[in-house]
Steps between C-alpha positions, in 0.01 A plus 500: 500500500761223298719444706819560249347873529437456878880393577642781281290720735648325831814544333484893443337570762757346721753645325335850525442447892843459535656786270231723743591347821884540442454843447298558829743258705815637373451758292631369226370453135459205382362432095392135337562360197169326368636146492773586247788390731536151603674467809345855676150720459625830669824733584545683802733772531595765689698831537777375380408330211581155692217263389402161591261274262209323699259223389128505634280202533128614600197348555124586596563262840789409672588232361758493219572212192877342537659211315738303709677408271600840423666460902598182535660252221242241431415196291220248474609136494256251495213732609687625780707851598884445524619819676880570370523801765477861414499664181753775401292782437575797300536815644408378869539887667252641238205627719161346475217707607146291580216697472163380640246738398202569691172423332301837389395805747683238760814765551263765615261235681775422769872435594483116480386518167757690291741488195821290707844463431785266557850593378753215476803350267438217290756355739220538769253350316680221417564423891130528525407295226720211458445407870167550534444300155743236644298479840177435251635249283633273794159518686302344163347166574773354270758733556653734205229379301210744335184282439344656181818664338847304621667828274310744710729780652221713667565680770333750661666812704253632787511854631564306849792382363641816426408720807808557579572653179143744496609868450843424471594835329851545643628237327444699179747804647709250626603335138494859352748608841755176420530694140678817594746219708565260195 
């Protein structure tokens, strides 16, 4: 399969899995948007017609794609990383849901093999990434420096990195609760 046609898949089926598992968590409905909004892929609401926007990142693994840079203001001088600390970000309370789904017939093969979830702010992520990105760059042989690509920014996010975060449902409720108080 291309793989442009293979990541739309990841996409909607992550976004599906979620929509689905919000409903059985919290009984709740949940509807995406194809890709037409920028900044979220799904609303959640509830009874009240509260609703909170969430942004899903999936992947057939559990392993996600990151940029630093999208974390942590950073430059390349010389062919080496300047970090300028951490970025503003936009919207940092806006849920992220990571969905690592399980490879085909795996769900019904066995419980260590199934669709996962980890639901977090992009304020979490940040305090996952930029550190764990910072840690990485200042272990390199020459420190800060990438040896192929001095502008590369990648950096992986781990499902073990996010355990904390894995079926993390009530954090949904809780944004939709601090509504009916604001």
């Amino acid at each position: 399969m291309a793989s442009g046609l293979s990541n739309k898949l990841t996409g909607q089926i992550g976004e599906f899995l979620v929509c689905a598992e919000i409903g059985r968590q919290l009984d709740m409905v949940a509807t995406p948007f194809a890709g037409n909004v920028p900044a979220f892929d799904l609303l959640v609401a509830d009874e009240q017609c509260r609703a909170v926007p969430i942004q899903v990142k999936a992947a057939r693994g559990t392993q996600w794609p990151s940029r630093a840079d999208a974390w942590i203001q950073l430059t390349v001088v010389d062919g080496q990383q300047k970090d300028g600390g951490d970025q503003e970000i936009d919207h940092p309370n806006l849920i992220s849901v990571f969905v690592a789904i399980a490879p085909r017939g795996a769900a019904q093969q066995s419980d260590n093999l199934k669709d996962r979830f980890f639901i977090l702010t992009k304020r979490d992520v940040q305090s996952i990434v930029a550190p764990t990105y910072r840690n990485y760059m200042d272990e390199r042989k020459i420190p800060w420096q990438r040896p192929h690509n001095p502008a590369s920014f990648d950096a992986r996010i781990d499902a073990s990195q996010l355990k904390d975060f894995e079926d993390n449902w009530e954090l949904i409720k809780r944004q939709l609760e601090a509504q009916a108080s604001a």
